[in-house]
N, C-alpha and C positions, 0 to 999 in steps of 0.2 A: 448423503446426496451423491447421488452418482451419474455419470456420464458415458452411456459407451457409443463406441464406433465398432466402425467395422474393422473386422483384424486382416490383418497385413498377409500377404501371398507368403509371404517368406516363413511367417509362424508354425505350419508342420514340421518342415526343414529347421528350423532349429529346434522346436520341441526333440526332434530324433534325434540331433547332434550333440545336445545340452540335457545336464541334467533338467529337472522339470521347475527346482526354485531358478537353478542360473538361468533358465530358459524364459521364464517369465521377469524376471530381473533383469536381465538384456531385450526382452521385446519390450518392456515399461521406456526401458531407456533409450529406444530406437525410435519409437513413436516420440518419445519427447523431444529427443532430437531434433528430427524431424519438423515437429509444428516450432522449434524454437527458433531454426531457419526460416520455416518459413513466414513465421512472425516478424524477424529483425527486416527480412525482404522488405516486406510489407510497411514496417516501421519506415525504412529507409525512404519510398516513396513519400510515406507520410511528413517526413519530418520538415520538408521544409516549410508546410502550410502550417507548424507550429512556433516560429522561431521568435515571430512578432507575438506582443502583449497582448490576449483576447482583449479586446472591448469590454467594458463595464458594463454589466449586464443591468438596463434601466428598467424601474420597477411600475409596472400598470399602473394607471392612475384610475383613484377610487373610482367606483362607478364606471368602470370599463366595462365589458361585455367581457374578458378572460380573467376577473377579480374573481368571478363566482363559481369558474373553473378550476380551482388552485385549492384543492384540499387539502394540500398539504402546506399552510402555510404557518401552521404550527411547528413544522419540521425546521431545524435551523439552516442555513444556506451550508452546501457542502466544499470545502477547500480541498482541492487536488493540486498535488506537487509532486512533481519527478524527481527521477532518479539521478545519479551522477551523468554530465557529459548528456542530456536529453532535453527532451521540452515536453509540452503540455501535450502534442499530438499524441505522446504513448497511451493516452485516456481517451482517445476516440470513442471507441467501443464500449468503455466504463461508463462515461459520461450519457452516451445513448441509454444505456440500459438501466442508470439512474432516474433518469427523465422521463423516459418509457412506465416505471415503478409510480409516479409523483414526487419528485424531486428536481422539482424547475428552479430552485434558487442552486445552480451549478458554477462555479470559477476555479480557474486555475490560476497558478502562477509562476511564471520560466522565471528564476536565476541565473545568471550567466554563467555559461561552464567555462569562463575564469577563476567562477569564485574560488577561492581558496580558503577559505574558513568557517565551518562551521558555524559556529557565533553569529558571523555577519549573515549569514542567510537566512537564521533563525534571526534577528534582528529586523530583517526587513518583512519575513515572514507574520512577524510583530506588527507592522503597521501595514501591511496589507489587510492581515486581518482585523484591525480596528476600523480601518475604511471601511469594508464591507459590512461591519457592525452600523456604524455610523449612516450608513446609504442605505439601508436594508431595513434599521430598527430593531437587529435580531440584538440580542443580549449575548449569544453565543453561536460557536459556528460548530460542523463536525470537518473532521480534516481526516483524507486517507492519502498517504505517501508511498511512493511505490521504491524501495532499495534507501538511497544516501537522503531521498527526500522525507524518510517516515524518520531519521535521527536527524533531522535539522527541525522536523514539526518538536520534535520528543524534546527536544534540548529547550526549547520554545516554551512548553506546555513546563518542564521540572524548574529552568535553570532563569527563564523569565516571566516569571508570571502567568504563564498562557493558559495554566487549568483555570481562570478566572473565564478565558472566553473559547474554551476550547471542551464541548460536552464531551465527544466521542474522536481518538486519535485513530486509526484504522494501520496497521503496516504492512505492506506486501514486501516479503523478501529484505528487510531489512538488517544489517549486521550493528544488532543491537549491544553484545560481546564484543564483537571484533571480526572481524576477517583475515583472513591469513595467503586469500586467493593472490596468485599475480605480483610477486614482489618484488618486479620489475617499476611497478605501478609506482611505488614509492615515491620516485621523483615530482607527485603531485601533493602540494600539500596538505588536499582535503582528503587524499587516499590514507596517508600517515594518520589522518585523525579517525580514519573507523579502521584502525589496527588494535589488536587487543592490548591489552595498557596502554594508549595513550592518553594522554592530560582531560582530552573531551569527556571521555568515557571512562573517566576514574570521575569525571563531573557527575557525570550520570548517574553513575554506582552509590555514593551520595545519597542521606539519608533525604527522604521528599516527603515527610509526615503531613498530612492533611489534602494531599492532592486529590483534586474534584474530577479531572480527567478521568474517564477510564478506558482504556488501552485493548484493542485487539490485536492480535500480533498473527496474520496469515505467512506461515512456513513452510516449504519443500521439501519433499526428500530428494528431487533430485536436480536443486538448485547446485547450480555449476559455480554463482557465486559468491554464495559460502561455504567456506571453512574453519568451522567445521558446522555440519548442517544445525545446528541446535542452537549458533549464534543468532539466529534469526529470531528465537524466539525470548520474551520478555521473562527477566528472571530480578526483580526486587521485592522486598517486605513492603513497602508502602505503596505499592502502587495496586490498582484495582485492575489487573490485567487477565486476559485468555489468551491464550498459545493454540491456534487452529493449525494442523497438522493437512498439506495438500499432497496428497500423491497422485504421480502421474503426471505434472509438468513441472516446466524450469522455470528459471529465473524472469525470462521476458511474457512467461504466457502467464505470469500471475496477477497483472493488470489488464490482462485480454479476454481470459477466456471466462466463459459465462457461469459455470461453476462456482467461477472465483465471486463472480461479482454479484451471484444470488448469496452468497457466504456474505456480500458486503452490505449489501442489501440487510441481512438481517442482522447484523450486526448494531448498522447505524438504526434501524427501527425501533433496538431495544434500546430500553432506559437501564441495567440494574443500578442496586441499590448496596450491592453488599458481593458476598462472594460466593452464596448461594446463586443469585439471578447470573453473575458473572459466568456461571459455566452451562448458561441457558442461550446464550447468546450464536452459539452455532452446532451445528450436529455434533452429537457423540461418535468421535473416533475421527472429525474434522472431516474434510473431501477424499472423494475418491472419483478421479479421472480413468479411464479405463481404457 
């Protein structure tokens, strides 16, 4: 799956100044740059139309005239959660292009960027998502988390119960090893918990025999926010996971950009069964942004 654009004025001129890998390994990383500014921009206006709790999204009543438009109502409702320090507005764009696919049972959920624990997030993420069971009738939800939100779904799904009601985990950019970025950051106490050996993620590491979940794990190469890039991606025996490989953007265009979210798309559409179907679930060699 690929994506191009147009290339940049500046690309002869470096092709001449650069060898031809550092040439294209520095124009990858200029354009990524580039759209990752001008995403946060973008973000920035956005965020404060996200700060409040969306409304509960109320369910058509039988016999409506838009019951018989809803063919996807086999599909379970989708749960979107952010990243550290954000809210639900980073899924603008996601959310459309779910909905846009048949995926009108959509919700998010902001955590307060007080939170300071892991646990507790994944705790309430716990009875958010039974609510929505509960109001909806679904028996299980799919949930995609973008960075600090995909290890508070993940903690949810190993460490309480949640592969009971959690079919498809999705993770954008997530430091499922640890992170090492920023270690100024420490002074937060949710930052210490997605640092390599900490207490959480020795939870994690933890054997999870029987989990019903199964796990996408979408990864950058030239995510800015981890360190080292490979922590992103899902590495346990028991778990029925795929590791999708994105080249071509950072950190914040992995909930944004359309690529991504035809990757999410099919991701959540598949059911596998095993570890054959698991590496069915998105293109061979993952994305490429261009």
């Amino acid at each position: 799956m690929s994506v191009t654009k147009a290339v940049l004025p500046l690309l002869p001129l470096c092709q001449r100044l650069l060898p031809s890998r550092l040439a294209g390994l520095s124009m990858a990383l200029l354009k990524a740059t580039a759209l990752e500014i001008a995403i946060l921009a973008g973000h920035l206006l956005l965020y404060p139309s996200g700060i409040a709790q969306e409304r509960k999204a109320a369910l058509p009543p039988q016999g409506s005239p838009d019951t018989h438009r809803l063919p996807t109502e086999t599909h379970p409702p989708v749960v979107l959660l952010h990243g550290f320090i954000d809210n639900r507005s980073v899924f603008v764009l996601l959310r459309r292009s779910l909905a846009q696919h048949g995926r009108h049972r959509i919700e998010s959920l902001n955590y307060s960027p007080l939170t300071c624990d892991i646990r507790t997030a994944a705790e309430l993420l716990g009875r958010h998502i039974e609510e929505i069971c509960a109001r909806t009738g679904s028996r299980r939800v799919d949930v995609v988390g973008h960075s600090l939100g995909g290890l508070i779904a993940r903690y949810y799904v190993q460490r309480l119960g949640g592969d009971l009601r959690v079919r498809t985990l999705v993770t954008l950019g997530t430091p499922h090893s640890g992170t090492k970025v920023v270690p100024l950051a420490n002074a937060h106490p949710i930052v210490r918990q997605m640092r390599p050996g900490s207490a959480v993620l020795e939870e994690l590491a933890q054997p999870a025999p029987g989990c019903r979940t199964h796990f996408v794990s979408f990864w950058s190469d030239l995510d800015h926010i981890m360190d080292p890039l490979e922590t992103a991606c899902i590495d346990h025996p028991d778990l029925l996971a795929q590791n999708v490989r994105v080249s071509g953007v950072g950190h914040l265009a992995l909930p944004v950009h359309p690529a991504v979210a035809a990757g999410i798309r099919q991701a959540l559409d598949s059911e596998p069964t095993g570890a054959t179907e698991a590496a069915e679930v998105a293109p061979a060699g993952g994305l490429t942004v261009a």
